[in-house]
N, C-alpha and C positions, 0 to 999 in steps of 0.2 A: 433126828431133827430137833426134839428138845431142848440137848442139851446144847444147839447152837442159834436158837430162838432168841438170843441177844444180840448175837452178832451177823444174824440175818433181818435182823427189824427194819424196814426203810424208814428214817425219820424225817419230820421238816428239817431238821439240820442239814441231812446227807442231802436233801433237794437243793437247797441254799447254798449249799461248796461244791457242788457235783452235778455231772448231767445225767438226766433217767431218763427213760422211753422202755412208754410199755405197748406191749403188740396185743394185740384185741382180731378175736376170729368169734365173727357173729356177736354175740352180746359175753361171750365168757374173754377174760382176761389168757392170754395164750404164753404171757413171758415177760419177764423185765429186767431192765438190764442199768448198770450205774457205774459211768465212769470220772475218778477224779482225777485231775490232771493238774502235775507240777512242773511248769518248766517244760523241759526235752523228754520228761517221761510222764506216762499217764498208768492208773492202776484198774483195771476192771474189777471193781471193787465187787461188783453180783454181777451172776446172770442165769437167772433162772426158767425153766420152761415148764409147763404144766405135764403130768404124765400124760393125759390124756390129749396133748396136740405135739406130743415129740415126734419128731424124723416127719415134721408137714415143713419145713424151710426157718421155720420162727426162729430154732435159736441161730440161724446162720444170717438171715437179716437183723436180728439185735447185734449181733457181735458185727456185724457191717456197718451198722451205725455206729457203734463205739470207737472201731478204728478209724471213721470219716470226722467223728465229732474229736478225736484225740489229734489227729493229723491236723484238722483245722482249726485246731487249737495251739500248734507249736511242736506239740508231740512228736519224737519219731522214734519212741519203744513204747510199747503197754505192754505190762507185767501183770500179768497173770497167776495168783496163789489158786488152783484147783482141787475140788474133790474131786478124788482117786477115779471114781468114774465118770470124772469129764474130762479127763486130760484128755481122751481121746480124740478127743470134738475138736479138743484146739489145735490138736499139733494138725488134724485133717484140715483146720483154717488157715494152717502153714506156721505154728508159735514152734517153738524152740523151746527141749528142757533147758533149765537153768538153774537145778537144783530140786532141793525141799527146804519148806518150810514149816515150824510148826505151827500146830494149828491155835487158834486161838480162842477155842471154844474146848478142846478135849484134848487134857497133860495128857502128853504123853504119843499123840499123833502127830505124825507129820504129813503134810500134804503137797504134790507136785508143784514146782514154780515154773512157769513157761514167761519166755517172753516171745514179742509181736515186735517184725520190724515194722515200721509203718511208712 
């Protein structure tokens, strides 16, 4: 996680060109999710869940929000670049591989590309 501590940082920028929403269970923060949208395609840029509130529904209503916030935006794919153990989650949300990509935090890795019809 280090050594992608840059390219996971949410900034004011990314809130200002992108849409976030983050899920809160009782007073702890449960997951956040960030998608940018260009034209006909939108990218789920994050979407992270805490360990401790995984498999309670959180990351399947962020990613529900993503694909409503992408679609009523113009959208009708979201591209998805995944870590290796989330691909799972998405193709279960119905994505489609569509490759690899490398990753952008660590030469030398490549990580799943799924896309979302929407």
């Amino acid at each position: 996680m280090l050594a992608c501590a840059a390219e996971l940082t949410l900034t004011p920028a990314d809130c200002a060109t992108s849409s976030v929403q983050v899920a809160v269970e009782g007073d702890e923060i449960a997951g956040v999710v960030q998608v940018a949208i260009e034209g006909d395609e939108a990218d789920l840029t994050k979407l992270f869940i805490a360990p401790s509130t995984m498999r309670n529904g959180a990351g399947r209503r962020l990613f529900d929000w993503a694909a409503h916030t992408a679609r009523q935006n113009g959208a009708k794919w979201l591209r998805i670049e995944a870590d290796p153990g989330a691909a799972g989650f998405y193709r279960r949300m119905g994505a489609i591989d569509d490759g690899v990509t490398p990753s952008g935090s660590i030469p030398g890795r490549f990580l799943p590309r799924l896309k979302y019809r929407l």
